[in-house]
C-alpha positions as CSV (number, residue, x, y, z in Angstrom):
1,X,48.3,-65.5,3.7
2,X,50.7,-64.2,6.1
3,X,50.7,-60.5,7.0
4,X,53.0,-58.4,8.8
5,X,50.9,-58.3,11.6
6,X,51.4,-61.7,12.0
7,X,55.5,-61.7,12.2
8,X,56.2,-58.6,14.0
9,X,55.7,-57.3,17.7
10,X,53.7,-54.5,17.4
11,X,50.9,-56.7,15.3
12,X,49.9,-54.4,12.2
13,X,50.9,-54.4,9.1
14,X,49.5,-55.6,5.7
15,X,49.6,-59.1,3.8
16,X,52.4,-60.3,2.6
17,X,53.0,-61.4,-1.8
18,X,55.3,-63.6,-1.2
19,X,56.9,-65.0,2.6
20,X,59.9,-67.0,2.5
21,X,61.5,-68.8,5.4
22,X,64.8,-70.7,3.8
23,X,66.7,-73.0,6.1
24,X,70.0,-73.1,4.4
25,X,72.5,-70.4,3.9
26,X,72.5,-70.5,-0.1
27,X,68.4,-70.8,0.2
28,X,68.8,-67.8,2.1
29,X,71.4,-65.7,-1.0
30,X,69.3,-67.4,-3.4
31,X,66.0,-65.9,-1.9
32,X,67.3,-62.1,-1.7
33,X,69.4,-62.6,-5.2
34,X,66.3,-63.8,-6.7
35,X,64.1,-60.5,-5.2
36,X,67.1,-58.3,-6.4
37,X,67.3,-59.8,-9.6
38,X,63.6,-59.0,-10.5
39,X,63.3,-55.8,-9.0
40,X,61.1,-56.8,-6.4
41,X,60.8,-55.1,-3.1
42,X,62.8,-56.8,-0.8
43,X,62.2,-57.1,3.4
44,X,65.1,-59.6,5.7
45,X,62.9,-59.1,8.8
46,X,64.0,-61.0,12.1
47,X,62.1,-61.1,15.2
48,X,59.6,-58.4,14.1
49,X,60.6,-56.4,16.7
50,X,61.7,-53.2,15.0
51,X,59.5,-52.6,11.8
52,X,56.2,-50.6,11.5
53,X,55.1,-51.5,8.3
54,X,52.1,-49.9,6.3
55,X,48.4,-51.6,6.4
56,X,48.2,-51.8,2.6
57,X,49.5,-55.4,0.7
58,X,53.1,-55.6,0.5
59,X,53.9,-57.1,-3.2
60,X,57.3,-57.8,-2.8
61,X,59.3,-60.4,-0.8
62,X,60.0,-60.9,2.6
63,X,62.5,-62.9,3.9
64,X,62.7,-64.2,7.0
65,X,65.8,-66.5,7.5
66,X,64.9,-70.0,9.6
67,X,68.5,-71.2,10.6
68,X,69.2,-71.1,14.4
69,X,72.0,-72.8,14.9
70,X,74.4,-72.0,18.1
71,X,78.0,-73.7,18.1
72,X,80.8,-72.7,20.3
73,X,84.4,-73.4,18.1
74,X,86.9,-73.3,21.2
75,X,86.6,-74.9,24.5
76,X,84.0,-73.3,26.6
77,X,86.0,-73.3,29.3
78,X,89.5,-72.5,28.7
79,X,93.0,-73.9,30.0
80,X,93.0,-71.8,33.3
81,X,95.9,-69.1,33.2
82,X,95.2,-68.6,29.6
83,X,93.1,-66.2,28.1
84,X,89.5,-66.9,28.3
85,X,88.0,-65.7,25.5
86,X,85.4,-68.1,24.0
87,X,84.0,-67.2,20.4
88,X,80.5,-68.5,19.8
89,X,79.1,-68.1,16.6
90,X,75.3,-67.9,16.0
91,X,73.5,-67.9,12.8
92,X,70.9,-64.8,11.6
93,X,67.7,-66.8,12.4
94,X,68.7,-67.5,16.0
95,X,66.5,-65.7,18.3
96,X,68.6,-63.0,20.4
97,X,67.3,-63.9,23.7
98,X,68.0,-67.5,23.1
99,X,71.4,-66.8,22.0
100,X,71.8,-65.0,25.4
101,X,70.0,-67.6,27.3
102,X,72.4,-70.6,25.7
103,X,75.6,-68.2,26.7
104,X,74.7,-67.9,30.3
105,X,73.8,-71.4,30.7
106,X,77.5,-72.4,29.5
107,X,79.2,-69.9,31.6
108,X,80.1,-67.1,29.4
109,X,79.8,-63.5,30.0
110,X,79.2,-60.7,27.6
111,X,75.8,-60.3,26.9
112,X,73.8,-61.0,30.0
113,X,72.9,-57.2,30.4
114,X,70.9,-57.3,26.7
115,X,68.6,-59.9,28.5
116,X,64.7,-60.1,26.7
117,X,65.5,-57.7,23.7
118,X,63.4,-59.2,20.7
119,X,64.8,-60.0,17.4
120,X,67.5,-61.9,15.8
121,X,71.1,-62.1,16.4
122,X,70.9,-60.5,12.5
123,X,69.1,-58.0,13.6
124,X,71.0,-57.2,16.5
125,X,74.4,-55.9,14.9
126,X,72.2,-54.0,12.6
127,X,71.1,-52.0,14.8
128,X,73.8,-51.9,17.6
129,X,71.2,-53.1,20.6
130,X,72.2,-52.0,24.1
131,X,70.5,-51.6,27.2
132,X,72.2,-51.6,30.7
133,X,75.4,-50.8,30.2
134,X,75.7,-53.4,27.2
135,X,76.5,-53.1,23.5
136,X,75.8,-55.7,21.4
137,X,79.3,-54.0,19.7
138,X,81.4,-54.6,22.5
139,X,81.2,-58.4,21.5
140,X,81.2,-58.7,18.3
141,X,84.6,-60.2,17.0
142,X,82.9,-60.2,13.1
143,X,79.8,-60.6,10.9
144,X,79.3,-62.6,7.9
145,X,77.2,-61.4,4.9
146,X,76.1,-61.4,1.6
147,X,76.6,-57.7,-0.2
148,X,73.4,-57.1,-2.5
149,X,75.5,-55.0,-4.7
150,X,79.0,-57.2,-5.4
151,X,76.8,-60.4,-4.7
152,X,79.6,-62.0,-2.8
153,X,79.9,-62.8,0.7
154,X,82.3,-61.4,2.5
155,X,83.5,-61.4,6.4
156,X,83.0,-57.8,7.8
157,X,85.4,-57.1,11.2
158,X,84.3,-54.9,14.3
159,X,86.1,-52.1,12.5
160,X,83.9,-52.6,9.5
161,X,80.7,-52.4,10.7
162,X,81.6,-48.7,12.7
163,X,78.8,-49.4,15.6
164,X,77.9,-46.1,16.7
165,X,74.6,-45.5,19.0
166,X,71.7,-48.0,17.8
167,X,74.1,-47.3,14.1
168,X,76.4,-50.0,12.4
169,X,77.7,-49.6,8.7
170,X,74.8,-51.8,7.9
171,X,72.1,-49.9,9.2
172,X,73.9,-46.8,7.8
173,X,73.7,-48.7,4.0
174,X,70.1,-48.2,4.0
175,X,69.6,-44.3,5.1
176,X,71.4,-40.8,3.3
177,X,70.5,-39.4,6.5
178,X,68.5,-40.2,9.7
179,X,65.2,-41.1,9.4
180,X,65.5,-40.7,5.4
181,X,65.4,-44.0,3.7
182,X,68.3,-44.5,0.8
183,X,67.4,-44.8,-2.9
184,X,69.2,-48.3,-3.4
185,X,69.0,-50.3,-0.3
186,X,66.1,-50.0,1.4
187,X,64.1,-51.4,3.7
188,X,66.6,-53.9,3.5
189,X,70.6,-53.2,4.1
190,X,73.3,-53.4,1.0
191,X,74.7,-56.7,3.7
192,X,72.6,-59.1,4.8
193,X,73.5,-60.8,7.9
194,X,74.2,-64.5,7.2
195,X,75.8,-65.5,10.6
196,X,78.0,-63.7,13.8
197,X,80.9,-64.7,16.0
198,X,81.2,-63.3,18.7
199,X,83.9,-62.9,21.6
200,X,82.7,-63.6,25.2
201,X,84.9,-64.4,28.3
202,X,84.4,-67.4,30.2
203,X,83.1,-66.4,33.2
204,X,80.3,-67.1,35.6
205,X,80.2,-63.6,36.9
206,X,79.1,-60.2,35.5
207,X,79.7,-56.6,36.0
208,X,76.5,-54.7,37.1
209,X,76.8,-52.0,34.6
210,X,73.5,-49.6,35.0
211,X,72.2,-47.7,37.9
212,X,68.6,-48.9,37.4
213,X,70.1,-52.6,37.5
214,X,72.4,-52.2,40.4
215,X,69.3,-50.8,42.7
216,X,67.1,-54.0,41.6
217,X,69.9,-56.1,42.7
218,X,70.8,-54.3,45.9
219,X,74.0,-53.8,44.7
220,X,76.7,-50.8,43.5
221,X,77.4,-50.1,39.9
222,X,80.7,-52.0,38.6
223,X,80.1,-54.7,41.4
224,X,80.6,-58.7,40.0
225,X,78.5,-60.8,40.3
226,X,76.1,-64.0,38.9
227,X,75.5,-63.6,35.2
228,X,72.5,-65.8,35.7
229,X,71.5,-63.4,38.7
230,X,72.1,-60.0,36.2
231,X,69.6,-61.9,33.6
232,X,67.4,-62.3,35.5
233,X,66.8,-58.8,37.3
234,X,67.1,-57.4,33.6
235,X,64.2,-59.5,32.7
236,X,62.4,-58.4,35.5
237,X,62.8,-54.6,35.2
238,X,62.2,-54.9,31.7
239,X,59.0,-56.7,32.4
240,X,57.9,-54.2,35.3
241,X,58.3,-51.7,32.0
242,X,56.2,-53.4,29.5
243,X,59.8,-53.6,27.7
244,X,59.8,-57.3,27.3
245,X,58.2,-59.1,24.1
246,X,54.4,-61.0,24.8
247,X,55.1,-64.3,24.5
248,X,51.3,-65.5,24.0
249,X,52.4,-64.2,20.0
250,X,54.6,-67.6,19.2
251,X,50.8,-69.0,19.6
252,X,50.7,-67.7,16.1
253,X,51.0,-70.3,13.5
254,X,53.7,-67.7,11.7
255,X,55.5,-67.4,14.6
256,X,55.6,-71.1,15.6
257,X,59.1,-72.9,16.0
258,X,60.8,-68.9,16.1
259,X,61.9,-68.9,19.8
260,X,63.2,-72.6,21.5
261,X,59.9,-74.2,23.2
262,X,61.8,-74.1,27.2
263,X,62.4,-70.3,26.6
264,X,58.8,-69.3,26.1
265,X,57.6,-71.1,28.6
266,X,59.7,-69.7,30.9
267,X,58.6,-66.5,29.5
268,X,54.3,-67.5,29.7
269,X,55.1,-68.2,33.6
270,X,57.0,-64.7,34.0
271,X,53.8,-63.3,32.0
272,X,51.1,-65.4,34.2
273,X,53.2,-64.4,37.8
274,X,52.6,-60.8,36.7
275,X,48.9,-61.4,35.6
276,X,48.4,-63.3,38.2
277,X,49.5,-60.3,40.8
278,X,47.8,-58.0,39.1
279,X,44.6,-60.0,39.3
280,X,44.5,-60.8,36.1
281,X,42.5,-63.7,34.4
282,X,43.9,-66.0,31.9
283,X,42.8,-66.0,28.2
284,X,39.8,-68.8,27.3
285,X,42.4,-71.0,25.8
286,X,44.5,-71.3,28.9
287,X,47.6,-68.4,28.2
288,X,48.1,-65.7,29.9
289,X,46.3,-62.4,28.9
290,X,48.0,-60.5,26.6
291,X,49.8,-57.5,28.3
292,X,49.2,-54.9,25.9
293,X,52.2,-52.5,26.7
294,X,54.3,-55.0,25.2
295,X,52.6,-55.0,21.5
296,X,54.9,-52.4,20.7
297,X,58.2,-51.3,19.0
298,X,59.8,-51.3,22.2
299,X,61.7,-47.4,22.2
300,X,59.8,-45.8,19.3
301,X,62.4,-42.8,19.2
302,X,66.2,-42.9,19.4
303,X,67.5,-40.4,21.9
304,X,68.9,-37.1,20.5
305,X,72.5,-36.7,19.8
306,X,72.9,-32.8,20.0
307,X,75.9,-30.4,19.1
308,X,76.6,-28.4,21.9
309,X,75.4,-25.5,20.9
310,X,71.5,-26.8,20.4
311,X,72.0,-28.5,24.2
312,X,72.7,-25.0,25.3
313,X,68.6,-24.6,25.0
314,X,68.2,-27.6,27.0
315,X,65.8,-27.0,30.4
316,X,68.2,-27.2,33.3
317,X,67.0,-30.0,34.3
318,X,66.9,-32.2,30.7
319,X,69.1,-35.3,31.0
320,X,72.7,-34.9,29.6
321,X,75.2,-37.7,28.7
322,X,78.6,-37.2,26.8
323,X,78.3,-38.8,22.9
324,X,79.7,-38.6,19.6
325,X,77.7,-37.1,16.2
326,X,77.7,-39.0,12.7
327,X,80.4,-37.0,12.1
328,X,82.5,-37.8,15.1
329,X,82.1,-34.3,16.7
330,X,81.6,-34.2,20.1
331,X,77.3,-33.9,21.2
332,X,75.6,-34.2,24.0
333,X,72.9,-36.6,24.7
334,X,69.4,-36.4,25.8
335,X,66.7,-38.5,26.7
336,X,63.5,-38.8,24.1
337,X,61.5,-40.1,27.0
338,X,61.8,-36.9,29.2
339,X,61.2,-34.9,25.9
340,X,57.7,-36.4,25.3
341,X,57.0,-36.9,28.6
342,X,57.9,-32.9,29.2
343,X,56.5,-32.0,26.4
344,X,52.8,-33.2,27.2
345,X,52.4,-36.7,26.5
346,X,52.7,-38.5,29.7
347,X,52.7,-42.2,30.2
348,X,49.2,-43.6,28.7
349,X,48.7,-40.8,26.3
350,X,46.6,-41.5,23.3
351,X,45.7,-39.2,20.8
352,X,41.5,-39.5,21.6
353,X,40.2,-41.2,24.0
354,X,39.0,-44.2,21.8
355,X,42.3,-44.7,20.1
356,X,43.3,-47.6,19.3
357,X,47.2,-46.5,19.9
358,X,48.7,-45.3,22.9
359,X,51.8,-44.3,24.7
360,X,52.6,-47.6,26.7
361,X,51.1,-46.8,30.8
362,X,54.2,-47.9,31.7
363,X,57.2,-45.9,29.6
364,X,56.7,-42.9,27.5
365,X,59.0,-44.4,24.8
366,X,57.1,-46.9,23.7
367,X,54.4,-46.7,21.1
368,X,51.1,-49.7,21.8
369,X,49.1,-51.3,19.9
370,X,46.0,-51.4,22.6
371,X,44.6,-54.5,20.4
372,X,43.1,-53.7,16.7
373,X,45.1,-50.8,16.2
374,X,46.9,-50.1,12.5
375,X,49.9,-49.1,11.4
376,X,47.8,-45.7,10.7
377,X,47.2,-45.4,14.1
378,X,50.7,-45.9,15.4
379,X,51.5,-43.4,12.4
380,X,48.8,-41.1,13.7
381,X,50.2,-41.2,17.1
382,X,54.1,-40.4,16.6
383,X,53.3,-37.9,14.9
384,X,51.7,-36.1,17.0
385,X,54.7,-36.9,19.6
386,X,57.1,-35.6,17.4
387,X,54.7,-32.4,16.6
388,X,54.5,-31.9,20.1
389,X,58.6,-32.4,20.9
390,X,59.3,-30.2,18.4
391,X,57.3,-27.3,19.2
392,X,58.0,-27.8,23.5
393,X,62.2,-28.1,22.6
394,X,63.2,-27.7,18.9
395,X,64.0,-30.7,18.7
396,X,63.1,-33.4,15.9
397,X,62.5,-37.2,17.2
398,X,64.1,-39.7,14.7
399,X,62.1,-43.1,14.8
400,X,64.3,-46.3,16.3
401,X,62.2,-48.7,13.9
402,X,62.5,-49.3,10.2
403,X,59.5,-47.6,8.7
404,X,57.9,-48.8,5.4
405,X,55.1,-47.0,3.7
406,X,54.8,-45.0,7.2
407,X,56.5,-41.8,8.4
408,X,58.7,-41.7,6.0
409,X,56.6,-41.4,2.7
């Protein structure tokens, strides 16, 4: 029987009732109109890359859609002159890094700087993913999905889906307010993502959009350059922080056939080069030891959107960036990794020395599984983050992932 520690990155979680992988786009409305219709507790779960799910059975339905097709409707490389906008659309299933991946390799720009962030293009306009100096929003020309409560399909714009910080109108369906699951739709949205189109400019070259990407690359921030070359330094400063998925997992047979053969290979030998540097041996059956930092959530905690007034009691030298509150008011902010890290709980920390949990040695954000943890562990160990963020600053840390049966009970 397939558990949730099978399908998702962090590797606990309980056995699943009933696991259903449909390869069709009406197997995949008839398998969530079929859990609705019965009442059944319903879980869309993508790359497994942001759910801590409980250790007890899950006796419900999760749904994990198999479709991973990639087309590209116009010319990939427009009439020159004109404009050079090239939509691609890629359905749920498709894995995120291959999606990026395939765009690179036919010359289009857009999404090189989101580079080795697990999950599912579904996933990914759920939750708004970004990392240096890239929204996953700033592409998106529209998303098609099936609404649990009209059961109809329906086209959803840029406009619609309000992307805010790691926020979209989907992710928004399923919480009254942060961190507190909704009545009706939860864990999974009111939409379900069936497919995305997205609206990338042909182009070989990138803009270098983050400070910590511009040093790898010897480079200035806003400086063009290779999008193949901007991939690949993402991938490697994500890997130097443990913030890259561990590829031995599609070993799994639940995880088989998830991720296109080339593209974990490619991701073994990134694994085995660092092993390898690090003097470490391979596994019995030939893969590369497992690299522990990475059987995570990735960032645990969303940074802190403050009013100004509650930044005010920020220490002078807390991080500070200009942002935007739910409710469209002006905030400031802050960085949840120099919170815990400032508040205690430094890089490595674990709540006894024998726990199987741990803050990742390499980033404070990130929550480990250290090998047989459970999710009671993980539980265990945020809250004692949060505990300890709260009493240093005042301030409460919202988890990033969905939670089920865990920290929100």
């Amino acid at each position: 029987m397939t558990s949730f520690a099978d399908i998702t990155t962090m590797g606990v979680g309980g056995e699943i009732a009933h696991f259903i992988e449909p390869t069709t786009r009406v197997g995949l409305i008839e398998a969530v109109e079929d859990a609705d219709s019965k009442g059944l507790p319903l879980v869309v779960i993508g790359g497994g890359s942001n759910m801590l799910i409980a250790d007890e059975p899950f006796n419900g339905v999760v749904v994990r859609d198999a479709r991973k097709l990639i087309t590209v409707p116009d010319e990939a490389a427009p009439v020159e002159g004109q404009d050079r906008t090239v939509h691609v659309n890629a359905e749920a299933g498709a894995n995120w890094d291959d999606f990026v991946a395939f765009t690179v390799e036919i010359g289009l720009e857009g999404v090189e700087g989101l580079s080795g962030i697990p999950g599912t293009v579904g996933a990914s306009v759920v939750q708004n993913i970004g990392a240096y100096g890239q929204e996953v929003a700033t592409s998106v020309e529209s998303v098609e999905v099936w609404d649990r409560k009209t059961k109809t399909t329906r086209d959803l714009t840029s406009e619609d889906l309000h992307f805010g910080y790691r926020y979209s109108a989907l992710k928004a369906s399923m919480y009254q307010a942060p961190g507190v699951p909704a009545n009706e739709f939860f864990p999974t949205p009111r939409y379900v993502v069936l497919s995305v189109t997205f609206a990338l400019t042909h182009s070989e070259q990138g803009t270098v959009g983050y400070g910590q990407l511009a040093k790898a690359l010897g480079v200035e921030v806003g400086d063009r350059m290779s999008t193949k070359d901007i991939r690949e330094a993402v991938l490697n400063v994500r890997a130097a922080k443990g913030m890259l998925e561990d590829p031995t997992r599609y070993a799994l047979p639940a995880m088989a056939d998830a991720k296109r053969e080339n593209n974990v290979l490619a991701d073994l030998q990134r694994l085995s080069a660092l092993n390898e540097a690090a003097h470490i041996e391979p596994t019995e059956d030939g893969l590369p030891a497992p690299d522990y930092n990475r059987h995570s959530c990735g960032s645990f905690f969303m940074n802190p959107i403050l009013p100004a007034d509650q930044a005010k009691n920020l220490p002078e030298d807390a991080p500070r960036f200009n942002a935007t509150l739910p409710n469209g008011d002006p905030g400031i902010k802050t960085s949840a990794a120099w919170l815990i890290d400032h508040a205690g709980c430094h890089k490595g920390f674990a709540v006894a020395s024998d726990a199987p949990a741990s803050l990742s040695t390499q980033h404070t954000l990130a929550l480990t599984n250290r090998g047989g943890a459970r999710a009671k562990d993980i539980e265990q160990l945020a809250h004692t983050v949060q505990q300890r963020v709260r009493e240093a600053f005042g301030i409460e840390l919202v988890p990033e992932p969905v939670c089920v049966g865990v920290l929100n009970k």
